[in-house]
Biotite code that builds the C-alpha atoms (Angstrom):
import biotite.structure as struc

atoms = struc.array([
    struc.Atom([125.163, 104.551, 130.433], chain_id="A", res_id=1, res_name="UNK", atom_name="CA", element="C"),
    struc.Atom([126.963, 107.616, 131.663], chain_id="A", res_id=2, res_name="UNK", atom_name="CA", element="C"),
    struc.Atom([127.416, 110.727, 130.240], chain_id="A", res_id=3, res_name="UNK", atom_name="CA", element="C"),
    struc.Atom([130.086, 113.607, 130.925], chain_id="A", res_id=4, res_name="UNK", atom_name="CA", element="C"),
    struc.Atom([130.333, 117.018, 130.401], chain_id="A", res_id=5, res_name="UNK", atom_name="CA", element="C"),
    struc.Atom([133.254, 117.386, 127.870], chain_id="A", res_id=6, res_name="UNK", atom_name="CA", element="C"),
    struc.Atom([135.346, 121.099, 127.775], chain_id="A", res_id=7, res_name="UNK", atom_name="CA", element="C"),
    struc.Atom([133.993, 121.821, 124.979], chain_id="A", res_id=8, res_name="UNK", atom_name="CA", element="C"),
    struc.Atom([130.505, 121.821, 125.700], chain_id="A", res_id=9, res_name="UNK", atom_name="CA", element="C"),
    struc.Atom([129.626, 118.789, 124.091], chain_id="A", res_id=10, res_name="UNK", atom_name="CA", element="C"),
    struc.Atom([128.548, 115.560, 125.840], chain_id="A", res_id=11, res_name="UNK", atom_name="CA", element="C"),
    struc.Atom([130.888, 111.954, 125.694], chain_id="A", res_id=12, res_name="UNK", atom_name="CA", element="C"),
    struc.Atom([129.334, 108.511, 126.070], chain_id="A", res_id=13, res_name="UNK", atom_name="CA", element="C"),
    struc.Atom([131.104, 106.236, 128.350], chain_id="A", res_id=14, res_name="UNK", atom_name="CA", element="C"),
    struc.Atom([129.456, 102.893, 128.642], chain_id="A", res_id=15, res_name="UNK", atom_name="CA", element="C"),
    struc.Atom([129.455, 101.576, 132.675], chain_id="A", res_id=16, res_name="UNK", atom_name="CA", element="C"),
    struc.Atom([128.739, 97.512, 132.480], chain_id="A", res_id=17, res_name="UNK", atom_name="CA", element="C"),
    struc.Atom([127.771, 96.196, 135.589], chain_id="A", res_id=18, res_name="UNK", atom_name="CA", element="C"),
    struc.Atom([127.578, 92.495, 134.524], chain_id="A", res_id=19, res_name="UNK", atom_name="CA", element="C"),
    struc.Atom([128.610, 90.512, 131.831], chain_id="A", res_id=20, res_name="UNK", atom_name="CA", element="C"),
    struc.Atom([125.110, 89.722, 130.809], chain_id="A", res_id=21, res_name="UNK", atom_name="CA", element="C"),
    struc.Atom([123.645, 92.930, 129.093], chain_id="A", res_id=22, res_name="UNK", atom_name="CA", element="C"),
    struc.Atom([119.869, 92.691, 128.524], chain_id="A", res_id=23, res_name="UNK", atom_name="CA", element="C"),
    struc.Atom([118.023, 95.432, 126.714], chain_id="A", res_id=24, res_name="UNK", atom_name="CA", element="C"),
    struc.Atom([115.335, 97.002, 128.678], chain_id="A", res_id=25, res_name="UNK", atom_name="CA", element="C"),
    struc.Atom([111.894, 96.983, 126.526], chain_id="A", res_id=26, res_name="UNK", atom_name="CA", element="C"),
    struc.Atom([110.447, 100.424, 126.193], chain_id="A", res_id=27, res_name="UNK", atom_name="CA", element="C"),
    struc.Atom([108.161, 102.373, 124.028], chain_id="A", res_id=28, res_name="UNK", atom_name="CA", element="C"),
    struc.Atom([110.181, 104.505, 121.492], chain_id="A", res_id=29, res_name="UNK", atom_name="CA", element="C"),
    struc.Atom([111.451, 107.430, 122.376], chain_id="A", res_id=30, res_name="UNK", atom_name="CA", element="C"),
    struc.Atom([113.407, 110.582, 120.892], chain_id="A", res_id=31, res_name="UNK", atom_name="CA", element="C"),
    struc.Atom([116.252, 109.864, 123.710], chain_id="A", res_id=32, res_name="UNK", atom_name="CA", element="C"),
    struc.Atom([116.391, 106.204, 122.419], chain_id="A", res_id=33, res_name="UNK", atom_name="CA", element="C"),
    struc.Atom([116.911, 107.124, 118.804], chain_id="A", res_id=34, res_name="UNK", atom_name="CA", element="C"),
    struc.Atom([119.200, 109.242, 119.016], chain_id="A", res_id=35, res_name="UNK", atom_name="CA", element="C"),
    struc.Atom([120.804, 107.599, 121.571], chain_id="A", res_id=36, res_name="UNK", atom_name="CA", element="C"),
    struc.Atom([121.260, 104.551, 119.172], chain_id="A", res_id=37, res_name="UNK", atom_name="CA", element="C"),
    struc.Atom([121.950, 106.820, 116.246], chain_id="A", res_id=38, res_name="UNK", atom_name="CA", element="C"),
    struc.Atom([125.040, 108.277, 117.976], chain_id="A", res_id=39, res_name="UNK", atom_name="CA", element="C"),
    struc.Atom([126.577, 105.121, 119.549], chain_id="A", res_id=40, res_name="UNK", atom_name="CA", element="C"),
    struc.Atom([126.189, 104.065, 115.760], chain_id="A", res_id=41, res_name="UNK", atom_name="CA", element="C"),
    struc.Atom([128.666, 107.380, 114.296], chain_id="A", res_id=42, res_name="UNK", atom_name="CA", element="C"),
    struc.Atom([130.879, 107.268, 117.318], chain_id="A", res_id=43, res_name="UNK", atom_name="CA", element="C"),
    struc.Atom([131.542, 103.423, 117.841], chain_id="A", res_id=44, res_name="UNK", atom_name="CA", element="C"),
    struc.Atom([130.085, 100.837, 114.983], chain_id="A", res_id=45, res_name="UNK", atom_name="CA", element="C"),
    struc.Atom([131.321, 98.098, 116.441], chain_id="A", res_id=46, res_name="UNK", atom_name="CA", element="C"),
    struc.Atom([129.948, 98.711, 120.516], chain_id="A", res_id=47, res_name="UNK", atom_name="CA", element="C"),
    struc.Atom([126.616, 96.834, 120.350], chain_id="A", res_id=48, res_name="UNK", atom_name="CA", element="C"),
    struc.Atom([127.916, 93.829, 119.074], chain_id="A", res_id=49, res_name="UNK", atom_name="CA", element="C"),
    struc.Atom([130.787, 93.827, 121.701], chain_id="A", res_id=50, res_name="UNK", atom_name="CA", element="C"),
    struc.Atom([127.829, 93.959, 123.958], chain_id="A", res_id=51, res_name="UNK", atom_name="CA", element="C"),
    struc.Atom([125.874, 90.958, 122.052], chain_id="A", res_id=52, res_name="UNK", atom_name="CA", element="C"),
    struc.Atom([122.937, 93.045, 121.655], chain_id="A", res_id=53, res_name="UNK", atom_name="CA", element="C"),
    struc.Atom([122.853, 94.135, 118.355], chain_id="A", res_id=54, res_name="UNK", atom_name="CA", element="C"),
    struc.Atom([119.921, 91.892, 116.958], chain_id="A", res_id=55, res_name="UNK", atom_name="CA", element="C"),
    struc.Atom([117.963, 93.903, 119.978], chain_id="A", res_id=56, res_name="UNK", atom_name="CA", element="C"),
    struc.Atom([118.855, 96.861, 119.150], chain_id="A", res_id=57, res_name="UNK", atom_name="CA", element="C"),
    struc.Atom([117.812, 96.023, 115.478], chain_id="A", res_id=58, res_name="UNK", atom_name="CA", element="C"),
    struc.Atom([114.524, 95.383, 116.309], chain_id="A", res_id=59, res_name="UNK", atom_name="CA", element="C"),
    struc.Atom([114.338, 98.879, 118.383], chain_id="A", res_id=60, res_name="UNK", atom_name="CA", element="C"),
    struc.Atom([115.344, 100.555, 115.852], chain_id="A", res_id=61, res_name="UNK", atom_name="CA", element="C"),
    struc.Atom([112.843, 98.857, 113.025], chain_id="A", res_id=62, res_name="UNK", atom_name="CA", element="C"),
    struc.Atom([110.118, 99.559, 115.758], chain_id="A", res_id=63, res_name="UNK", atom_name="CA", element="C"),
    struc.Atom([110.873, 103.217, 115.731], chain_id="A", res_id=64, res_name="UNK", atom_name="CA", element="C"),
    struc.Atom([110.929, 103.467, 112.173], chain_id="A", res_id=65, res_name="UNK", atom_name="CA", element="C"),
    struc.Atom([107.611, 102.981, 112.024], chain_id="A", res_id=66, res_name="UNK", atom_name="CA", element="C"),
    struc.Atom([106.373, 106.137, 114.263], chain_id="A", res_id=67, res_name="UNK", atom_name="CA", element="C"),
    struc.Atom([105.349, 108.619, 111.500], chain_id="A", res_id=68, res_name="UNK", atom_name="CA", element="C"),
    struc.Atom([104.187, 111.180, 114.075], chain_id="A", res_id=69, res_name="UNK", atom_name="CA", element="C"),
    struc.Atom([107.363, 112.009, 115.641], chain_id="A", res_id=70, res_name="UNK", atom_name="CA", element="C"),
    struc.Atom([110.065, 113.049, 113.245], chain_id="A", res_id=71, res_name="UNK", atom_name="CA", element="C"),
    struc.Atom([112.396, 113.354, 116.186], chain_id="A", res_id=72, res_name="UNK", atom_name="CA", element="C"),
    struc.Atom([111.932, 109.395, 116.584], chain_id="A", res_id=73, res_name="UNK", atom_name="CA", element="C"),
    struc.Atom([111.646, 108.061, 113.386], chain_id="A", res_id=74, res_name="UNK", atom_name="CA", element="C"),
    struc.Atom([113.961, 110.675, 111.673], chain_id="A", res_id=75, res_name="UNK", atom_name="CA", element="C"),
    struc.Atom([117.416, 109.347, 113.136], chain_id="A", res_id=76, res_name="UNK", atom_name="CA", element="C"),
    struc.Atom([115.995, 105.471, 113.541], chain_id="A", res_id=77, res_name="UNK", atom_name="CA", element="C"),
    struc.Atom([115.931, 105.836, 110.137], chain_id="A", res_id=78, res_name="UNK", atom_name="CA", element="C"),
    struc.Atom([119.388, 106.834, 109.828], chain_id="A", res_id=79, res_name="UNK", atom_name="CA", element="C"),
    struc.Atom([120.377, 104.256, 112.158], chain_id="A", res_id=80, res_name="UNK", atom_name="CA", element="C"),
    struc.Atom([118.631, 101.671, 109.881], chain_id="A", res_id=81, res_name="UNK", atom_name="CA", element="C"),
    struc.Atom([121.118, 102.893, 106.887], chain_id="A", res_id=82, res_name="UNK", atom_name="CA", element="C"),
    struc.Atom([123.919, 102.703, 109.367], chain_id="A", res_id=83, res_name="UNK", atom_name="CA", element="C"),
    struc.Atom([122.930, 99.169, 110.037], chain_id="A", res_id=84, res_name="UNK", atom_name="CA", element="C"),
    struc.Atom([122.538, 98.002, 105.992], chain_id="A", res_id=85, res_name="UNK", atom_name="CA", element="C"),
    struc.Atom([125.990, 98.738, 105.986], chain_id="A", res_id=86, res_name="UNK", atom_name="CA", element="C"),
    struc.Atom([127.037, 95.962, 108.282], chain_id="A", res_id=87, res_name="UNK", atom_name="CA", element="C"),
    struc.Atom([128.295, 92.760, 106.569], chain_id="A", res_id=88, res_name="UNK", atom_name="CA", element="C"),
    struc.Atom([126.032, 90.430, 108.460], chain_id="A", res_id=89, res_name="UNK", atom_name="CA", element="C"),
    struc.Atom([123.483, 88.124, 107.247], chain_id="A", res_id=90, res_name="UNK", atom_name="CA", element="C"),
    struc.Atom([121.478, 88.243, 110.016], chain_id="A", res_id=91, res_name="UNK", atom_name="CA", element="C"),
    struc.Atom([121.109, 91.636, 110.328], chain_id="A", res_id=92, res_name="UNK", atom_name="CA", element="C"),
    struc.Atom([120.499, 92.151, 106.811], chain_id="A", res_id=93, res_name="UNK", atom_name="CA", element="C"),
    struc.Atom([117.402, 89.742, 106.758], chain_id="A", res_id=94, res_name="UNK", atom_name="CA", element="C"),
    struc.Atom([115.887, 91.348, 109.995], chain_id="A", res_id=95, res_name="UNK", atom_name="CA", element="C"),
    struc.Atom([116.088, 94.928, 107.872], chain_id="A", res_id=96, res_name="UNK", atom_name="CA", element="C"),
    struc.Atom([114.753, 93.187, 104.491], chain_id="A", res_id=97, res_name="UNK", atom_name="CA", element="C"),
    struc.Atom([111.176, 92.400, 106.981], chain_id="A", res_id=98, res_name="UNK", atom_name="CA", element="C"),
])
């Protein structure tokens, strides 16, 4: 991912893919990742399932829910897990229902 300075001092997400095969790289949770996820989520619904990694992503999220002693991780997984009910997928919807 790449991020640039906007004018008005806020930050845009570009996404750079270097291959056609996008793998998610497995890592403890993190406040970057949440809210990483969280904002990719507002900005563009639809760019983790362009990717193919949504069910990944998912599970990263569900997996940060569950840190109660961090409110800066759990706090927007959380949100992101709403975000994700929303979707009209089966799949997704019976990973959240776990």
């Amino acid at each position: 991912m790449l991020f640039e300075r906007g004018t008005d001092s806020s930050y845009s997400l570009s996404l750079v893919l270097f291959s056609s095969r996008t793998r998610i790289i497995p890592s403890k949770p993190s406040i970057l990742s949440s809210a990483t996820v969280l904002s990719i989520l507002e900005i563009a619904p639809d760019t983790f399932e362009t990717l193919g990694i949504t069910k990944g992503i998912v599970k990263k999220t569900l997996l940060s829910c569950a840190v109660i002693d961090n409110p800066g991780i759990g706090r927007p997984s959380r949100e992101a897990r709403e975000i994700f009910r929303s979707f009209n997928d089966d799949a997704i919807n019976a990973m959240l229902e776990l």
